[in-house]
C-alpha positions in Angstrom: 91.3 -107.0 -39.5 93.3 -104.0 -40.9 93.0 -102.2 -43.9 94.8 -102.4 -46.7 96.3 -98.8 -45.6 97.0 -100.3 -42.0 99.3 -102.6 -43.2 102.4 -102.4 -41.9 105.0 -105.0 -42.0 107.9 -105.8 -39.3 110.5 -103.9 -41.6 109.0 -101.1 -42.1 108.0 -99.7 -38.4 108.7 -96.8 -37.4 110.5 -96.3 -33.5 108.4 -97.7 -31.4 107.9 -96.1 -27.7 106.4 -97.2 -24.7 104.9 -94.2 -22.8 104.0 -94.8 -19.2 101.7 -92.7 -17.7 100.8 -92.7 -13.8 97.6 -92.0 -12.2 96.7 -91.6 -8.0 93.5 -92.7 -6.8 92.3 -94.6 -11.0 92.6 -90.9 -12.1 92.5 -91.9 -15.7 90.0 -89.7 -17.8 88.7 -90.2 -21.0 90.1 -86.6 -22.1 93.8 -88.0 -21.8 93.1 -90.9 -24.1 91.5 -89.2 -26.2 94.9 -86.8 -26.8 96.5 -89.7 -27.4 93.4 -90.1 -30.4 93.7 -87.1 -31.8 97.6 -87.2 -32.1 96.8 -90.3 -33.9 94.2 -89.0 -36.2 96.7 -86.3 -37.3 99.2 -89.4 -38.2 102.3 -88.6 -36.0 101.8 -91.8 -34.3 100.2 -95.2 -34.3 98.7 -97.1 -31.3 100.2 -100.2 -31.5 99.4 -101.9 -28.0 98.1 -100.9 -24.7 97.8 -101.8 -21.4 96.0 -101.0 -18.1 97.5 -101.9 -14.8 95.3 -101.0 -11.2 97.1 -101.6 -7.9 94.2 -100.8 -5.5 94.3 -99.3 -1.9 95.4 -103.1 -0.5 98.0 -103.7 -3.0 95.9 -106.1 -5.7 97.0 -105.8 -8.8 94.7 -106.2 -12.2 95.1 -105.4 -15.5 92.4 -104.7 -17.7 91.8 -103.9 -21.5 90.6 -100.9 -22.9 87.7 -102.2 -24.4 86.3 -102.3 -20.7 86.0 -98.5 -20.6 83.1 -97.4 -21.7 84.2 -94.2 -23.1 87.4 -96.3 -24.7 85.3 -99.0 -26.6 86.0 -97.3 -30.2 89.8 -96.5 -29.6 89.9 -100.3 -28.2 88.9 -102.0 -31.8 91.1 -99.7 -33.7 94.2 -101.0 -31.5 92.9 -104.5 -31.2 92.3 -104.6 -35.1 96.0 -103.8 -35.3 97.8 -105.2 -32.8 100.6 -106.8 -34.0 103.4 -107.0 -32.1 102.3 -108.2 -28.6 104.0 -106.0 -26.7 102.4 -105.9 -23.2 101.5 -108.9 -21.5 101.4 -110.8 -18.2 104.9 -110.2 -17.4 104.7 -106.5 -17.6 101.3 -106.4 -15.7 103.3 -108.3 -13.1 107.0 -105.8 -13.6 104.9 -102.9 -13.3 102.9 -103.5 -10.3 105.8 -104.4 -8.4 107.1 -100.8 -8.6 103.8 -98.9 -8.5 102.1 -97.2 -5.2 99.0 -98.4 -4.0 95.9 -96.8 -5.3 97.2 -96.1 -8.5 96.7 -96.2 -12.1 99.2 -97.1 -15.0 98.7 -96.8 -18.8 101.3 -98.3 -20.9 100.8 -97.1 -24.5 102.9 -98.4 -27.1 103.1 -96.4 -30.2 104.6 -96.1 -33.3 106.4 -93.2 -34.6 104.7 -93.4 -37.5 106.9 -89.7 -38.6 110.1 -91.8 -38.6 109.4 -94.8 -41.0 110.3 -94.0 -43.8 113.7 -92.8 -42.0 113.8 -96.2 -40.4 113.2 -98.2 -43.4 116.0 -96.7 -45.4 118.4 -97.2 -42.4 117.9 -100.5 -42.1 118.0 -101.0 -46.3 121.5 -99.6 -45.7 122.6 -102.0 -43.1 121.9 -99.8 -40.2 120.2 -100.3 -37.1 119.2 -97.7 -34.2 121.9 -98.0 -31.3 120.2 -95.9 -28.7 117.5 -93.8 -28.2 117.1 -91.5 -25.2 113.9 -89.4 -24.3 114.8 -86.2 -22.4 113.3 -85.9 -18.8 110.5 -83.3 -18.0 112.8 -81.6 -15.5 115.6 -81.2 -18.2 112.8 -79.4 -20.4 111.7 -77.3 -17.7 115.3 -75.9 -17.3 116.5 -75.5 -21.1 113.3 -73.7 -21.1 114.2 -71.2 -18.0 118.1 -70.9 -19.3 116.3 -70.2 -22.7 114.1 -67.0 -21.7 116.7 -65.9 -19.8 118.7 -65.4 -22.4 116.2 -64.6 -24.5 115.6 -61.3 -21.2 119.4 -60.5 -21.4 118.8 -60.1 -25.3 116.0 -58.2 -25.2 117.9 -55.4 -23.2 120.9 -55.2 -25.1 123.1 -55.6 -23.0 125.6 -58.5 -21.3 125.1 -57.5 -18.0 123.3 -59.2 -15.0 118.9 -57.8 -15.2 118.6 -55.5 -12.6 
């Protein structure tokens, strides 16, 4: 059961996001979840819900709770213990198998942005409501990053003209 300081209730969540994260051949290691941990422990975000979809080399799909992993036993009754919303279910297990290659691995982790809440609250006290959210691509990063040190090379010379 949570804490006193885990309580949380429906109006005052944060965003919420659903990160999907893709694995060949069951890839999943305990070092990525435990990232996701330590982002936690540092209190940007909060673990709300998780799931666990294999699609093996035939095409059978399964789902399966954290608490099955060994290594993932402790992080598993910290999300259980406040799991609240329900957000992954059969449906999903079902949705996401459908588009994943055989052999695979998918983590669906739904967090909260636990940064955001008191933003959130205060919008919805004032009437408001969020109307969109959109998460940039990887690929977009990857090039504002590139356009960005290559101004960053034309600065550093002094110049306007083309590097040489």
């Amino acid at each position: 059961m949570p804490g006193v300081e885990e309580t949380v209730h429906m109006g005052e969540l944060g965003p919420v996001d659903a990160i999907v994260l893709g694995f060949p051949g069951h890839r999943l290691t305990p070092a990525v979840l435990e990232a996701v941990d330590e982002v936690e422990a540092r209190g940007d975000v909060r673990v709300i819900d998780m799931l666990i979809v294999v699609k093996d080399a035939h095409g059978e799909i399964t789902h399966h709770e954290i608490s099955e992993y060994d290594d993932l036993r402790d992080m598993a009754a910290e999300v259980a213990a406040r799991r609240m919303l329900g957000l992954a279910g059969e449906n999903d297990v079902e949705q996401i198998g459908l588009i994943m290659p055989a052999d695979s691995l998918v983590v669906v982790i739904f967090v909260e942005n636990v940064w955001a809440r008191e933003v959130a609250v205060r919008i919805r006290e004032a009437g408001g409501r969020l109307l969109s959210y959109t998460r940039l691509p990887q690929a977009t990063l990857d090039d504002m990053e590139e356009q960005i040190e290559t101004s960053a090379a034309y600065g550093e010379r002094g110049d306007a003209g083309e590097p040489t």
